[in-house]
C-alpha angles and dihedrals in degrees: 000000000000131000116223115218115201115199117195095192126172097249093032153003114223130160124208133193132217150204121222082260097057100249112146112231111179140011135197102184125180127189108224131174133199127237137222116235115242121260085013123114115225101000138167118175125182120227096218095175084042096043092041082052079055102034087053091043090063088048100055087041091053096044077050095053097039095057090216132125112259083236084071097072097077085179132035121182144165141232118178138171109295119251108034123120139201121190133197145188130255090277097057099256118124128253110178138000129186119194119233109281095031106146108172085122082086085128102038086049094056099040086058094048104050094044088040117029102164101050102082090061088044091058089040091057084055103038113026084233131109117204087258086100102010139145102215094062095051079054095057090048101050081042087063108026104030110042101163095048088048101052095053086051103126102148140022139193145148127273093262092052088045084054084058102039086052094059100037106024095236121118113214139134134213124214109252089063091032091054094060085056077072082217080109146098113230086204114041090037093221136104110271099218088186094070088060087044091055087056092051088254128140103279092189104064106083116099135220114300114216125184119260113271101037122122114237100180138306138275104298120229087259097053088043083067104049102041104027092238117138125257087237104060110107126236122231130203105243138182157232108315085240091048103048088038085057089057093050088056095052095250097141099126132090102254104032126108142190147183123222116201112221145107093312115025111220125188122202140173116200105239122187106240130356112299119164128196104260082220085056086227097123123055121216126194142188108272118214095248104075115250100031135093127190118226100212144196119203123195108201110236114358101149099031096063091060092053090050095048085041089056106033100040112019112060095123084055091050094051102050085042084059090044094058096032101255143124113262095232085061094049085046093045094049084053093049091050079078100068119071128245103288086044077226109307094300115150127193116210104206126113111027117222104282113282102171083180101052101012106178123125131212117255116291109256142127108256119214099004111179123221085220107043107027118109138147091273102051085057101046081055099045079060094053091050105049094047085058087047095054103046097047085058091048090050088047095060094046089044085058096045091050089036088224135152136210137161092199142056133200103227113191139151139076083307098063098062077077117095102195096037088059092054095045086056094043084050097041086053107029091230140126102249112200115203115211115225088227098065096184094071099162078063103049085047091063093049090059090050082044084054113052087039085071092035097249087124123043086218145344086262096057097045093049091049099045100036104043113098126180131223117191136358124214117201127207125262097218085204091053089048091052089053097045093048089058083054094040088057091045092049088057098059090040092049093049089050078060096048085059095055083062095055095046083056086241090116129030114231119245092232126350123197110247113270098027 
């Protein structure tokens, strides 16, 4: 019996299959990127026909790789990057679909906001969202500049429910992916229909929300045929790819926390109920496991921005990584191992610290490069440092909301194959960091909601608790923190020169929130 996972993640699709255990077993994995719409600003539209091509693609590659029959895999499920929406028309085909950071909602925003100025905060109070990611903006936008989409519009959900609608026919949506639409009660874990009533929006297009882990149905005929799963094989009900990899991680109790390195790199606390920061400046969403929300902090492009600097700068390194059988990262890792702790000076201006009420970052650039000491691996490691950087000032601020503490942090994601960088975040934080052997922990997540959906596991929880396993532990060098605290504080005023770049109009800025 195995459980296939299927991620729909914003730098790739993979889908992953796994054993009871939680072993995983296989993996068909697809870069993708999303592309702006022409004459659009700030755009970031989904390909739903080319992105299901991919998405199937990764299924019929992992059934391959396994060597099982696709009869074996009793549950299938989704996670996906948060935010994004797909609607469709009354007869389930989609119409339209944005990717997660799409912004191209800057008028609508600040119409709202300017009409309405307290609304924002009044949503916030019920949803733990500003507008900066939400659903009801890109409505309004579809609603003016795209009539004769709007007015077809019969259903909506999020890109993890579209995976799953996709395979079963059955549009739903469950309460951790939904949450982030900000057309949602934290507490009530359920759409409020009303906020998009208030904004002069269809109130009567959101579909029933069921929790993570329960079965809707199972792989249609059609789906059958494109992807090879059985018919039999039953659909669950998934999740947000944070919240289910925070499944995956174990992070199932009020007061842990956790980082997940990718492409974005995201940092959450578990919190009981659905408390929001009076400033708006944390978000907080519905966790998978019912009656717990996670505060998080979210650093724009983390990963990204490795993959950028990998495939702009480094071809030499990825060649001579092919020619000895290793990743490129590790090639590039063992380089950066070289150049001490500051990686000489250098500082990357990418993600801003995380401000949900007013989200915008400063122009993308490499700050006090020397002409004597600057090479491809100090920078590589002035990136991995300044992901680590940012995303220990953005913990310590939820930390601080939540009034938490914790000596440990579950680290996961594509960033934490990397050695060095998992010390550099232990020592940036001065923190123990714990590394899951199953790395792909979004995935694994998705195997233990596959798996109570089919009654393996008696809850999320249990199957977290007894399936997690960890593979190493970095410690913190107390020298190295006190280092990194004196850049940290640096970075800060030299980010926020470059902030102000962005407000004289001399830089653009990398993402800006709508309405700023």
């Amino acid at each position: 019996m195995y459980f296939m996972s299927i991620d729909a993640g914003t730098g790739s699709v993979r889908a992953v299959i796994f054993d009871t255990l939680g072993n995983q077993v296989a993996i068909g994995q697809r870069e993708w990127m999303h592309v702006s719409e022409e004459g659009v600003a700030n755009s970031m539209g989904f390909d739903y026909e080319k992105n299901w091509a991919l998405s199937v693609t990764c299924i019929k590659e992992a059934i391959f790789k396994a060597g099982i029959e696709s009869s074996e895999i009793v549950a299938v499920t989704a996670s996906s990057m948060r935010e994004g929406i797909v609607l469709y028309d009354r007869d389930g085909k989609e119409l339209f679909a944005l990717a997660n950071v799409d912004a191209r909602a800057m008028k609508e925003v600040a119409d709202v906001n300017r009409d309405m100025p307290e609304l924002e905060k009044e949503f916030y109070d019920i949803s733990g969202q500003t507008f900066a990611l939400g659903a009801l903006p890109r409505l309004m936008w579809v609603q003016r500049n795209r009539p004769h989409i709007y007015e077809k519009v019969a259903f909506i959900n999020m890109i993890s429910d579209w995976v799953l609608t996709r395979l079963s026919g059955i549009i739903a949506a469950e309460p951790s992916n939904a949450g982030t639409s900000g057309v949602f009660s934290l507490e009530k874990r359920q759409f409020e229909p009303l906020m998009a009533k208030k904004l002069g929006l269809k109130d009567d297009i959101f579909p029933e929300v069921v929790e993570s882990g329960t079965a809707i149905g199972q792989v249609s005929q059609k789906a059958s045929d494109e992807t090879g799963l059985h018919v039999r094989t039953k659909v669950i009900m998934g999740g947000g790819d944070v919240q289910l990899g925070s499944a995956g991680l174990g992070v199932v109790e009020a007061g842990q926390c956790a980082i997940l390195g990718g492409t974005f790199w995201q940092q959450i606390v578990n919190i009981e109920g659905a408390k929001v920061d009076p400033n708006m400046n944390i978000r907080v969403n519905p966790h998978v496991v019912k009656g717990l929300s996670q505060a998080e902090g979210i650093t724009f492009f983390s990963g990204m921005a490795m993959r950028w600097f990998r495939d702009t700068f480094c071809e030499m390194e990825k060649l001579e990584a092919s020619k000895r059988g290793i990743d490129p990262y590790a090639y590039l890792e063992e380089l950066a191992r070289s150049v001490p702790l500051g990686s000489y000076g250098i500082m990357p201006i990418f993600s801003d610290v995380m401000k949900y009420s007013k989200w915008y970052h400063a122009a993308p650039s490499f700050i006090n490069l020397s002409l004597e000491t600057t090479s491809k691996a100090a920078m590589f490691r002035s990136l991995e440092e300044n992901a680590a950087i940012v995303s220990m000032l953005n913990l310590n601020a939820i930390l601080d909301f939540t009034k938490t503490q914790t000596d440990t942090i579950t680290f996961a994601g594509g960033a934490s194959k990397g050695a060095l960088w998992s010390q550099i975040l232990s020592d940036v934080t001065c923190k123990r960091i714990r590394i899951p052997k199953v790395t792909e922990a979004t995935a694994l997540g998705g195997a233990f909601v596959a798996g109570v959906g089919v009654g393996e596991y008696s809850s999320i929880s249990e199957a977290a608790q007894n399936l997690v396993q960890w593979d190493k532990t970095y410690e913190p060098n107390r020298d190295n923190y006190t280092k990194y605290q004196e850049i940290a504080q640096q970075w800060q005023e030299v980010y926020s020169a470059q902030l102000e770049l962005v407000n004289r109009n001399l830089t653009s800025s990398m993402w800006k929130a709508p309405g700023l």
